[in-house]
MARVO-557905 format. One record per residue (C-alpha): residue number from 1; y, x, z negated; residue in three letters. Coordinates in steps of 0.05 Angstrom, whole numbers, always signed. Each point is the difference from the previous one (the first is absolute). Last residue first. Layout:
// residues N
{NUM, {Y, X, Z}, ALA}
...
***
This chain:
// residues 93
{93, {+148, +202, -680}, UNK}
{92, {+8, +44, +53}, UNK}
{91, {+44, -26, +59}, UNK}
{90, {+12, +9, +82}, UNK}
{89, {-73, +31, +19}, UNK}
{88, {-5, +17, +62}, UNK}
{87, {-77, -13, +25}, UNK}
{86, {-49, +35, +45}, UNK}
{85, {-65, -33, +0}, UNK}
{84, {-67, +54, +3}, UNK}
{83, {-10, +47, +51}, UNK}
{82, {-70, +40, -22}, UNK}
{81, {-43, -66, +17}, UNK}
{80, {+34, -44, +57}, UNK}
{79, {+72, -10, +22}, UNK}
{78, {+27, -39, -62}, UNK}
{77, {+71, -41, +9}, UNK}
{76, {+55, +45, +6}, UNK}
{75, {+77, -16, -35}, UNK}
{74, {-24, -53, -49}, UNK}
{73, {+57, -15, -53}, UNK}
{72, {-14, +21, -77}, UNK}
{71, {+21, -29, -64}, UNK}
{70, {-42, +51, -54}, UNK}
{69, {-31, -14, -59}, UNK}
{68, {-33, +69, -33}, UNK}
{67, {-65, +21, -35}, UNK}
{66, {+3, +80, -9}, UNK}
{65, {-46, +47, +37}, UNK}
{64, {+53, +40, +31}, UNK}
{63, {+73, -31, -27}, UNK}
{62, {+38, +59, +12}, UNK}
{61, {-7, +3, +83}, UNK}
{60, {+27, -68, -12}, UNK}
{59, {+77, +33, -8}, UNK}
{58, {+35, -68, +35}, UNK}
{57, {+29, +32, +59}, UNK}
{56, {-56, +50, +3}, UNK}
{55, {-58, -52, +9}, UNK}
{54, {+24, -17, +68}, UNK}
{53, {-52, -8, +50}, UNK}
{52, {-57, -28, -59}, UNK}
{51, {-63, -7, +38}, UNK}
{50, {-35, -65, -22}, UNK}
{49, {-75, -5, -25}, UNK}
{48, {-33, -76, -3}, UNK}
{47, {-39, -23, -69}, UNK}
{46, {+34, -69, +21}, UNK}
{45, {+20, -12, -71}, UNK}
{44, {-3, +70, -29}, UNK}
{43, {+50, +21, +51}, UNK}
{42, {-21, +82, +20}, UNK}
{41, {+62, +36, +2}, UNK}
{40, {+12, +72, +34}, UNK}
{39, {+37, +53, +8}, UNK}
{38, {-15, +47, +63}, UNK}
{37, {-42, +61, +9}, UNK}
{36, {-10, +35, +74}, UNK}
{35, {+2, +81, -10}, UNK}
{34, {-43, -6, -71}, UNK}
{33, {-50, -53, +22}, UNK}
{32, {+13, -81, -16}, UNK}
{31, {+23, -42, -53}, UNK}
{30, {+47, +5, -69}, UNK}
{29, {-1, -55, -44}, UNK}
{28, {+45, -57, -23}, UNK}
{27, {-41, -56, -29}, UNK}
{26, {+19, -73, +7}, UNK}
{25, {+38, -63, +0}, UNK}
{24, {+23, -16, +70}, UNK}
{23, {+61, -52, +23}, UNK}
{22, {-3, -15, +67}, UNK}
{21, {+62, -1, +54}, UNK}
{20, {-23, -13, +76}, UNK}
{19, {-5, -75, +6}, UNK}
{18, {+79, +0, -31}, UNK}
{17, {+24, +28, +59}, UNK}
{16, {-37, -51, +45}, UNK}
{15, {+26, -57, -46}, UNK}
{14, {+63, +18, +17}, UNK}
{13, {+2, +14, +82}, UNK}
{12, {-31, -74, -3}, UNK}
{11, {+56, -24, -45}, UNK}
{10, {+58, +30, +46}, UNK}
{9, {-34, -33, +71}, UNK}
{8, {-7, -62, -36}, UNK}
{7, {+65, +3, -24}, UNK}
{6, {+27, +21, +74}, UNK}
{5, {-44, -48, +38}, UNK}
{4, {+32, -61, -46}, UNK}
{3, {+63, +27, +14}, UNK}
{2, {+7, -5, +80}, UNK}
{1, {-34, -69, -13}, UNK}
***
């Protein structure tokens, strides 16, 4: 019994990490005023923008207004207009 709560315990924690990880194919752009920009994607699936919170680790700030894949994991969900999704992104492809 003992291990029967422990695997279901391990695949729920699983499939909870794996809920957050999406795979975009989009433009990279530039958004916002001068003092407040941020990188950018919009999916051309969803047609939904994500903030990119670490675009320096993979050098996306020289990919503006190219077509990229990215493996991403969801870090923020979307407050409203003006705070769009934050994401992580783990691979470019």
């Amino acid at each position: 019994m003992k291990k029967l709560i422990i695997l279901l315990t391990f695949l729920g924690l699983t499939a909870c990490a794996q809920e957050n990880m999406m795979e975009l194919e989009g433009k990279v752009a530039v958004k916002g005023s001068e003092p407040h920009t941020y990188l950018s994607i919009k999916d051309s699936k969803s047609q939904k923008s994500y903030k990119i919170q670490n675009q320096a680790k993979f050098d996306l700030m020289q990919r503006q207004n190219q077509t990229v894949k990215l493996k991403a994991v969801l870090v923020k969900e979307a407050v409203g207009p003006g705070f769009p999704a934050v994401i992580e992104v783990i691979e470019v492809k």
